[in-house]
N, C-alpha and C positions, 0 to 999 in steps of 0.2 A: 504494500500500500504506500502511497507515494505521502509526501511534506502535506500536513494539514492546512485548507485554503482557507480554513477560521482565523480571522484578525485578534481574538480575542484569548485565541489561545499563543498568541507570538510577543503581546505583548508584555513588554518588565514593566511593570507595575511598582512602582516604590507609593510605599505605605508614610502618611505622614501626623505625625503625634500629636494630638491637640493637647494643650497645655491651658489649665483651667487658672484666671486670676483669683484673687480674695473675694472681690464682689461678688465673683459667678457661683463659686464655692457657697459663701453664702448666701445666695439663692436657692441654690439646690437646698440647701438644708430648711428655708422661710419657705419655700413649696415642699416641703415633705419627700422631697425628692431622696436627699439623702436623712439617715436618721440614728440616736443613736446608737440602735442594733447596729449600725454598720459597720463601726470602730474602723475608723481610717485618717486617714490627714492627707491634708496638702500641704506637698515638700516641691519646691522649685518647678510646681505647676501640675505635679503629676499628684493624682489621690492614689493614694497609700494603703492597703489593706493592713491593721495594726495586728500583731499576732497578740492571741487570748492571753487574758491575764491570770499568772498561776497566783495559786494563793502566797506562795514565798515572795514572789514579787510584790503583790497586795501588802504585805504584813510589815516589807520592808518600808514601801512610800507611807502608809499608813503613819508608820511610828517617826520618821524624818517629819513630816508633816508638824505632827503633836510637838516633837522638839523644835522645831524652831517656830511657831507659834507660841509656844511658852516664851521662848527666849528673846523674841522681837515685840512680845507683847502691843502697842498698837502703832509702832517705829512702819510697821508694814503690813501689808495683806500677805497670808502662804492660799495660795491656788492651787489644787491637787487636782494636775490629769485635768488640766481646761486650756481652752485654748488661748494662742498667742497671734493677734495678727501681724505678720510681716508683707505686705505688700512688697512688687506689684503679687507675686504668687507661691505665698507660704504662708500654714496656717499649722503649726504645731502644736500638738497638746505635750508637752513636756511633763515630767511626774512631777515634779513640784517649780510653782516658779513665785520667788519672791517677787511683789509689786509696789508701785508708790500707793499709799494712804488715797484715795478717793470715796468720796461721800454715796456714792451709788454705787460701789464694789462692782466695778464696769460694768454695773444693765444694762448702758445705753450703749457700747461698746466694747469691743475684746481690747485686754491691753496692746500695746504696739512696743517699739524698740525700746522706744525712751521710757518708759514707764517701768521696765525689767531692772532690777536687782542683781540678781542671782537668778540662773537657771541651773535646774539640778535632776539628770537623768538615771535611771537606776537600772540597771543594763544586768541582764542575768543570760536568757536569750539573742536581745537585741546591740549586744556589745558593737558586731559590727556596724549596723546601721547609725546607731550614736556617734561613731567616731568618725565612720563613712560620709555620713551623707547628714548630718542634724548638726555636728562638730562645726566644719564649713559654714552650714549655712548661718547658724547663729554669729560668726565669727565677722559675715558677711553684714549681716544685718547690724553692726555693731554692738551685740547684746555682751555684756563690760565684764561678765565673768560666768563659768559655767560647770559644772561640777559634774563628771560621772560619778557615778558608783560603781564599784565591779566588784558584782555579789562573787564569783566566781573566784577571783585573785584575794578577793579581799583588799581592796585597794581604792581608792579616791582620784581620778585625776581630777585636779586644781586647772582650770584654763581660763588665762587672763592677758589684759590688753592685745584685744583685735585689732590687726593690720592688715590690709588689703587681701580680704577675705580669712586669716588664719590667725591664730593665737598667738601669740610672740611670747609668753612665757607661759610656762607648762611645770608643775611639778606632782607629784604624789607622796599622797600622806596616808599610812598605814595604819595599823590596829594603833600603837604606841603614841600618834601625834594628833593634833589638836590644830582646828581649822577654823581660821578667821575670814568672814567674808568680807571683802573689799569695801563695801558700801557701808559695813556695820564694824567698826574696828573693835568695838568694846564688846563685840558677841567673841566666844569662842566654843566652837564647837568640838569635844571629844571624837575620835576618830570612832572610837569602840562603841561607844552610845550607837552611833548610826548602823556598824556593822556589830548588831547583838547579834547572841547567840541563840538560833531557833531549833534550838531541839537538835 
């Protein structure tokens, strides 16, 4: 049988990626469009399928939360697992994100760059994508400091003053040391507190 005379079968077809802004994102979600069964995010335009949350990782943001809500008393809002706007096309829900003091506890709006603190991600599964692809972006976005967790290592990366897109200093604090967020110099926080012991 000879070369097929279907045009349709000859042609290269290149596939091209729509990339969804903050406003569209949240439209989808003000039309029910997206919901939140859906557990996802918008990371530099693309939504995100978020993987399920186990209960160790639950147990951990839970308890970070409480401590530094204690510890910042009404210095600042702690947000747990909500979202952050970064225009034009990211919309992260980070596991805890320290914010400035606002009388509406943003109803009227997600916080944005300038409004962030501290961002604090708690990486069990997710370690690559945090350093991968959340790391960058918040770096980009100017967010002033940013904390992994690493259930796994047991370890803390420290990530602070962002330049043109990446951290410029970087250290890690262990079971043994004691973590001061940039924003709050007279907070200090014990390494061990964060990484207790679950059974």
């Amino acid at each position: 049988m000879g070369a097929s005379s279907n045009p349709l079968l000859t042609v290269d077809v290149q596939l091209r990626r729509h990339r969804f802004s903050v406003e569209a994102y949240d439209e989808m979600v003000a039309q029910g469009i997206l919901t939140s069964d859906d557990r996802v995010e918008l990371l530099a335009g693309d939504i995100l399928e978020m993987a399920p949350i186990g209960s160790r990782h639950a147990a951990f943001v839970s308890r970070l939360g409480r401590l530094l809500t204690l510890a910042l008393h009404e210095h600042a809002i702690v947000r747990v697992q909500s979202p952050v706007a970064l225009p034009p096309d990211s919309q992260p829900e980070p596991d805890i994100a320290i914010v400035r003091p606002r009388e509406d506890f943003y109803a009227r709006s997600h916080p944005r760059a300038g409004d962030v603190l501290l961002l604090i991600e708690v990486a069990d599964s997710s370690l690559t994508l945090d350093r991968t692809v959340k790391e960058p972006l918040y770096a980009a976005a100017g967010i002033a400091e940013l904390w992994i967790v690493d259930l796994r290592a047991e370890a803390i990366a420290v990530c602070a003053k962002p330049e043109c897109g990446t951290y410029t200093e970087r250290s890690i604090g262990r079971r043994e040391a004691t973590l001061t967020p940039t924003a709050f110099p007279e907070v200090t926080v014990r390494v061990q507190e964060i990484l207790f012991q679950d059974g």
